[in-house]
C-alpha positions in Angstrom: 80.9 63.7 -30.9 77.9 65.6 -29.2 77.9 65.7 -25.3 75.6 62.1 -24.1 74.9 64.0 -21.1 72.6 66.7 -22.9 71.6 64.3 -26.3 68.7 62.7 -26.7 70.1 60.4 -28.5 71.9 58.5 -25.5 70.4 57.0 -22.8 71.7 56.6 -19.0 71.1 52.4 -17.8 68.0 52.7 -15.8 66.1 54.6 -19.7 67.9 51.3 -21.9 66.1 48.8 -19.4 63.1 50.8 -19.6 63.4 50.8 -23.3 64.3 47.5 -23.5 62.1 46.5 -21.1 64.5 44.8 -19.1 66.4 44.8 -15.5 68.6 47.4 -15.1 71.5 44.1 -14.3 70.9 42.9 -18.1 72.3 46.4 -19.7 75.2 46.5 -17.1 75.9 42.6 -18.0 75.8 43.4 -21.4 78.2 46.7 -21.0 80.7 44.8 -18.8 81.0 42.1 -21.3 81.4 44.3 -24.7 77.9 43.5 -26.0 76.9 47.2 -25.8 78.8 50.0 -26.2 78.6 52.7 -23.9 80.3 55.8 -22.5 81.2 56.5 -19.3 81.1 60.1 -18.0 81.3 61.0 -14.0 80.6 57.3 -13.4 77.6 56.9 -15.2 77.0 55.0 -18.4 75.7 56.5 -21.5 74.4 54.2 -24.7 73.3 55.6 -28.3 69.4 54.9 -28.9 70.8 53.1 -32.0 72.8 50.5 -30.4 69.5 49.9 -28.2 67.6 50.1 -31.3 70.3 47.2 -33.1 69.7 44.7 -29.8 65.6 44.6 -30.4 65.8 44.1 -34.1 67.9 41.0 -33.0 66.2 39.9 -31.1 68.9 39.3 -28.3 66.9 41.2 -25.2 66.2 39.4 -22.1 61.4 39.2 -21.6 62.2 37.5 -18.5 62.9 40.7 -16.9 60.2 42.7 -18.2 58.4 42.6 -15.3 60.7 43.7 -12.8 59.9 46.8 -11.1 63.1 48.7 -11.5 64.3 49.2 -8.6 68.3 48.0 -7.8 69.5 46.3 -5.0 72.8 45.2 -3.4 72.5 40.8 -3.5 75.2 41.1 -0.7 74.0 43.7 1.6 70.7 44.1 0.5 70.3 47.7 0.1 68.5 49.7 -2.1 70.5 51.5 -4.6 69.7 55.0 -5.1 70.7 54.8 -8.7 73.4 53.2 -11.1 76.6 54.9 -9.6 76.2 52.9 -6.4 76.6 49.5 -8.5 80.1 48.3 -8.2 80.2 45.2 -9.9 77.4 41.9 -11.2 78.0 38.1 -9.1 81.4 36.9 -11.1 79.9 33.8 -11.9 78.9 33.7 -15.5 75.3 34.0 -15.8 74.3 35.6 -12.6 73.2 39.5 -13.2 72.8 40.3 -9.0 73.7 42.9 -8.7 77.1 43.5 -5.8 77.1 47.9 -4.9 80.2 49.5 -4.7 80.9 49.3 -1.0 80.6 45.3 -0.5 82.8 45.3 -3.8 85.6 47.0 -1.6 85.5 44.7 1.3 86.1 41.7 -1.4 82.9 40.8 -2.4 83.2 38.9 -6.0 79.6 36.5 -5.8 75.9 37.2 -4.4 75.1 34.9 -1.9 73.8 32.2 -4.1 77.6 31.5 -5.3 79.5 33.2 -2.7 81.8 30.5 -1.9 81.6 28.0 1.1 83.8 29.6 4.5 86.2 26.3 4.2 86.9 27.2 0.5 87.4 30.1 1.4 89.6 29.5 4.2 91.7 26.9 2.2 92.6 29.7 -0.8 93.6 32.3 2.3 96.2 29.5 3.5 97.4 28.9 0.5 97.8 32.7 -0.4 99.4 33.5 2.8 101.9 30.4 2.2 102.5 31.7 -1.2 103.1 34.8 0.1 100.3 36.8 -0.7 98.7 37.9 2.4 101.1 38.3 5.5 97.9 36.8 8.2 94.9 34.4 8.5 93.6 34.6 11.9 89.8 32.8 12.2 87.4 34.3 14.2 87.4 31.6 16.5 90.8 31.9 17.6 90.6 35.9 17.2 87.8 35.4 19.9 90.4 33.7 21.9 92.9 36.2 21.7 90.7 39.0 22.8 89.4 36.9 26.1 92.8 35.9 26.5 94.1 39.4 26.2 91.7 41.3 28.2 91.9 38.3 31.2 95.5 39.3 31.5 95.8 42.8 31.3 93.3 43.1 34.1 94.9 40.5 35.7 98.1 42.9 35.8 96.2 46.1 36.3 94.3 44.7 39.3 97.4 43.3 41.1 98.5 46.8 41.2 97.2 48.6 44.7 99.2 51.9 43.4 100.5 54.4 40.5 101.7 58.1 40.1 99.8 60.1 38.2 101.2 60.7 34.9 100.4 64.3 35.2 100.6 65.4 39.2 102.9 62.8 39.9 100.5 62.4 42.9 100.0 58.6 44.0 96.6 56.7 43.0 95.7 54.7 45.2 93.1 51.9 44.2 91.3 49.8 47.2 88.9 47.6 45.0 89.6 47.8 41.6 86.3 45.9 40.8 84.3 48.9 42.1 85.9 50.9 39.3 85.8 48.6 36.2 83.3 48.5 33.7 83.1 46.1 30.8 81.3 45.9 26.9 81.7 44.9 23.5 79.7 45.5 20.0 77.7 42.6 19.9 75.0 45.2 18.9 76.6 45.3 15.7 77.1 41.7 15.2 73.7 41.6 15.7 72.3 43.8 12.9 74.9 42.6 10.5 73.4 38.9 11.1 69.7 40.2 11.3 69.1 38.8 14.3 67.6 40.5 17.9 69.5 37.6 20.2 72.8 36.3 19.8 73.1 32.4 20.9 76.3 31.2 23.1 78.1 29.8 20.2 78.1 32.8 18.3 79.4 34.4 20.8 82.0 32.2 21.7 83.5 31.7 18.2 83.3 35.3 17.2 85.7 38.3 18.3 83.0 40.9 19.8 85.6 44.2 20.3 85.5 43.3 23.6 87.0 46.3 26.2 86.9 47.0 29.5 87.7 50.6 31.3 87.9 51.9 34.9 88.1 55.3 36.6 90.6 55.3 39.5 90.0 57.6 42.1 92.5 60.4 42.3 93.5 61.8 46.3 90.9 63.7 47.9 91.9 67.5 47.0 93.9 66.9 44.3 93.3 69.5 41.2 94.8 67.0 38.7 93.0 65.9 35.6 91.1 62.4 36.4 92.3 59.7 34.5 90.5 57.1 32.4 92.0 53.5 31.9 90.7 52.0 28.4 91.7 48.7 26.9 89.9 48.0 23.7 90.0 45.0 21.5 89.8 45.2 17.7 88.8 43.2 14.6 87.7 43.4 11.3 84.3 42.6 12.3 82.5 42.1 9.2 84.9 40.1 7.3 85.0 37.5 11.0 81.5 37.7 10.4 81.1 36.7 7.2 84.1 34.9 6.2 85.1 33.5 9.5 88.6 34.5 9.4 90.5 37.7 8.4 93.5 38.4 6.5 94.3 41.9 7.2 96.1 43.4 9.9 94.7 46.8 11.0 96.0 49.8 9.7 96.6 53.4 10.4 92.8 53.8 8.6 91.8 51.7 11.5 93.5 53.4 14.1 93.1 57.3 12.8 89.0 57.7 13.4 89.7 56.4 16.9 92.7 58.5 17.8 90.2 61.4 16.8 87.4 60.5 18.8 89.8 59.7 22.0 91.6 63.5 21.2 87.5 65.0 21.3 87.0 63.0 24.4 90.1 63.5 26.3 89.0 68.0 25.4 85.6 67.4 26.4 85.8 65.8 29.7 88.9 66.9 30.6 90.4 63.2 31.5 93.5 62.0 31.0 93.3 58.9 28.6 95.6 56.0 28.9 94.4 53.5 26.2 95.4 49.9 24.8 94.1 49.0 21.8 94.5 45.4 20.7 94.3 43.7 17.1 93.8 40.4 16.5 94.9 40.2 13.5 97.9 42.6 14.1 98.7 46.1 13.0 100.8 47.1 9.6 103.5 49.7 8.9 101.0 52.3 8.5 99.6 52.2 11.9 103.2 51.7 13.7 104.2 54.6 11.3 101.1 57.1 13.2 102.5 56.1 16.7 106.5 55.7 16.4 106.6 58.0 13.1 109.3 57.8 10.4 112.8 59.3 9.9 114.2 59.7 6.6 113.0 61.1 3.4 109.6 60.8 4.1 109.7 62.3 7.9 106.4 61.1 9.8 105.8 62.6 13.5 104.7 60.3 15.8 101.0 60.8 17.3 101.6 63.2 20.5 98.7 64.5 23.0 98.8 66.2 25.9 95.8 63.9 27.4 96.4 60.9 25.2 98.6 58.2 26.1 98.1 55.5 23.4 99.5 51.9 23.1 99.1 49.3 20.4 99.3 45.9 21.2 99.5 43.4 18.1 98.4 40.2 19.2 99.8 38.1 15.9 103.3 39.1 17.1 102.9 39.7 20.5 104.5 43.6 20.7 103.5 46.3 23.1 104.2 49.9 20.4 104.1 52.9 21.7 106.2 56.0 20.7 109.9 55.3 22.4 110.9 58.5 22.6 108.4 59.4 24.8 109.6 59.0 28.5 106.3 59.1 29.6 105.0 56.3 27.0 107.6 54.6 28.4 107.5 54.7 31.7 104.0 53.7 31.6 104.1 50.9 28.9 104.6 48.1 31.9 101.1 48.6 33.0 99.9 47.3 29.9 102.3 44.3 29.2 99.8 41.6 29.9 102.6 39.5 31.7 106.7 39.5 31.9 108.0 37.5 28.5 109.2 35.1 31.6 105.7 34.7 32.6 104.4 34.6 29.6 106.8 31.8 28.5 105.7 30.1 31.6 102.4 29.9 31.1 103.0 28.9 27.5 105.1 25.9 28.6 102.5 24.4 30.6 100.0 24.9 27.9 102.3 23.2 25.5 103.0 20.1 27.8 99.2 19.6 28.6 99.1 19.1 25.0 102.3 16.8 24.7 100.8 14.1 27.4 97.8 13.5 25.1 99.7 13.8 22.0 103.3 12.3 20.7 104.4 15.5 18.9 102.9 19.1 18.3 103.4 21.4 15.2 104.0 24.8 15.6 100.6 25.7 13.2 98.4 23.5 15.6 99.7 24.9 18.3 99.0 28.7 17.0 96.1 27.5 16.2 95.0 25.8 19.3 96.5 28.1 22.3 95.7 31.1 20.7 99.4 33.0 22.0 101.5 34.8 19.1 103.6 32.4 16.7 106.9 34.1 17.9 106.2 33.6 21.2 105.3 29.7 20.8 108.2 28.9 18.3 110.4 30.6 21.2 108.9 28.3 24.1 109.4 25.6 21.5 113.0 26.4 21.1 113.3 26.7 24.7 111.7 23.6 25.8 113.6 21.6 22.8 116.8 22.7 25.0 115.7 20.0 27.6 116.6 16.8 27.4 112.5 15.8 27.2 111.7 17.1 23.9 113.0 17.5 20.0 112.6 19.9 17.6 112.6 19.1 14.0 111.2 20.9 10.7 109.3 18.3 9.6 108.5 18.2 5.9 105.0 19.4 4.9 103.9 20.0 8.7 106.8 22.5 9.5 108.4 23.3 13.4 107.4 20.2 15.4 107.8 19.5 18.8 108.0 15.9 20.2 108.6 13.5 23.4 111.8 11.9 23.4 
């Protein structure tokens, strides 16, 4: 067999539409389903004049198309495809040639937006697949919105009660007068913007959608001191794109998430010379891969844990409510209670009152609702539940088809 690349005989997808005079869609369609044989080499497609030839003298081409101008462009993301090794897949809907490019195929897109399913069917199948099994989270972006206000309220909360700290370098004590002359706040609502198109975002966008909200502060260090300045950051994080468009997520982060920013806060912590003590939150959680980059792995496949000089990192995985950091670092650890947004006791506390708020408008309370409505971690609820249920006020029973519930007595 000669070499398609260099025989005139073969033509790539964007010559077989021209020769058929079609869209560039109709020949993939026709590849993909087995209608057209072609060879692939290096990711493009290659087809012999005389199968071309074969579909014209049957009559089976597509005129419809024949006056389309050529050029290929994502139905998801709309944008313009340079040429056919940027297509990724056609709308799975049978029929449909739009065209899906290679990226919006690997964040799970399957239909343009003409038969992209509805964000309630969509949300249905990821409860059933994470009951089944399949994927361990579904966290919407209303409640992921929650987690991040509620998060950020009580770290600062925390951090602000605080009046001192040793310096995790000089040992020297920090003393803060007004920690609201030193904090400064933001989030990427810029980038929710451009992914929705829009140059305003109204209040109920905001307000049902995570935004990566963080806030950061500079305390001052003692006049004199020769110490490295130190730079507080506690950072929010979702999948933004898939809250966008899907309205939930079912992916924790992972250490693919974390790595770029670990870079970016090694460059900064080398350029400015500060020490960084940063917090970054998920909303959806964080998997074994990202625990694996800050605790690392013993065994057969021996991982070190993250270590910097300048960098003291924390994870914080708001589905199960843990503060990682790498144990075996005294200094990790000895800072790691600046960043617990309140004692377990607290916590519990607070989560208590929440829980009997609802229980004087309602009879009972399932654990899912109340995940769902209070926006703390499931571990954390299903332990105030177990607690409270030691009372003589309240039962606990597993309640066919609803799960944990709570009740009055």
């Amino acid at each position: 067999m000669s070499d398609p690349k260099s025989d005139p005989e073969y033509m790539k997808i964007g010559e077989a539409a021209r020769f058929l005079g079609v869209n560039p869609r109709t020949v993939y369609r026709r590849v993909w389903a087995g209608e057209l044989p072609a060879a692939r080499i290096g990711g493009l497609y290659f087809i012999r004049k005389a199968d071309l030839d074969a579909i014209l003298s049957h009559n089976r081409a597509e005129p419809s198309d024949q006056a389309d101008t050529g050029l290929m462009k994502c139905s998801v993301c709309y944008r313009l495809l340079p040429n056919e090794t940027h297509i990724g897949a056609v709308c799975a809907v049978e029929g449909c040639e739009e065209i899906i490019c290679t990226q919006c195929v690997r964040k799970g897109d399957q239909y343009c937006p003409d038969h992209a399913p509805s964000q309630e069917q969509l949300l249905l199948d990821a409860l059933r697949r994470q009951k089944s099994g399949e994927i361990p989270v579904v966290v919407k972006n209303s409640i992921a919105r929650l987690r991040e206000i509620n998060f950020l309220n009580r770290i600062q909360t925390r951090l602000t009660a605080m009046g001192s700290f040793l310096h995790p370098v000089s040992g020297e004590v920090i003393n803060i007068g007004n920690w609201a002359e030193i904090l400064e706040f933001g989030d990427d609502r810029a980038e929710i913007m451009h992914m929705l198109g829009k140059v305003v975002l109204d209040a109920d966008t905001l307000a049902k959608n995570p935004l990566n909200a963080w806030f950061s502060a500079r305390p001052p260090l003692p006049r004199g001191s020769k110490a490295p300045a130190i730079h507080i950051q506690v950072h929010v994080m979702s999948h933004l794109d898939e809250m966008i468009r899907n309205g939930f997520d079912t992916r924790p982060l992972t250490a693919d998430d974390l790595a770029p920013r670990l870079v970016q806060l090694s460059e900064e912590a080398r350029e400015s010379k500060e020490m960084q003590m940063v917090v970054l939150a998920s909303s959806t959680g964080w998997d074994a891969t990202a625990r694996t980059v800050i605790n690392g792995q013993t065994g057969e496949k021996h991982v070190l844990p993250f270590s910097h000089g300048m960098v003291m990192i924390y994870l914080y995985d708001l589905e199960s409510g843990e503060l990682l950091y790498n144990n075996l670092d005294d200094r990790a650890r000895l800072y790691a209670e600046l960043f617990i947004p309140l004692l377990p006791s607290e916590e519990m506390e607070e989560v208590k009152t929440a829980i009997e708020k609802e229980l004087v408008m309602y009879d009972s309370l399932t654990l899912e609702n109340a995940v769902q409505t209070l926006g703390f971690s499931r571990s954390l609820v299903q332990k105030t539940f177990e607690n409270l249920s030691s009372s003589n006020r309240f039962t606990l029973v597993d309640v066919p088809g609803f799960g944990l519930t709570i009740s009055r007595k």
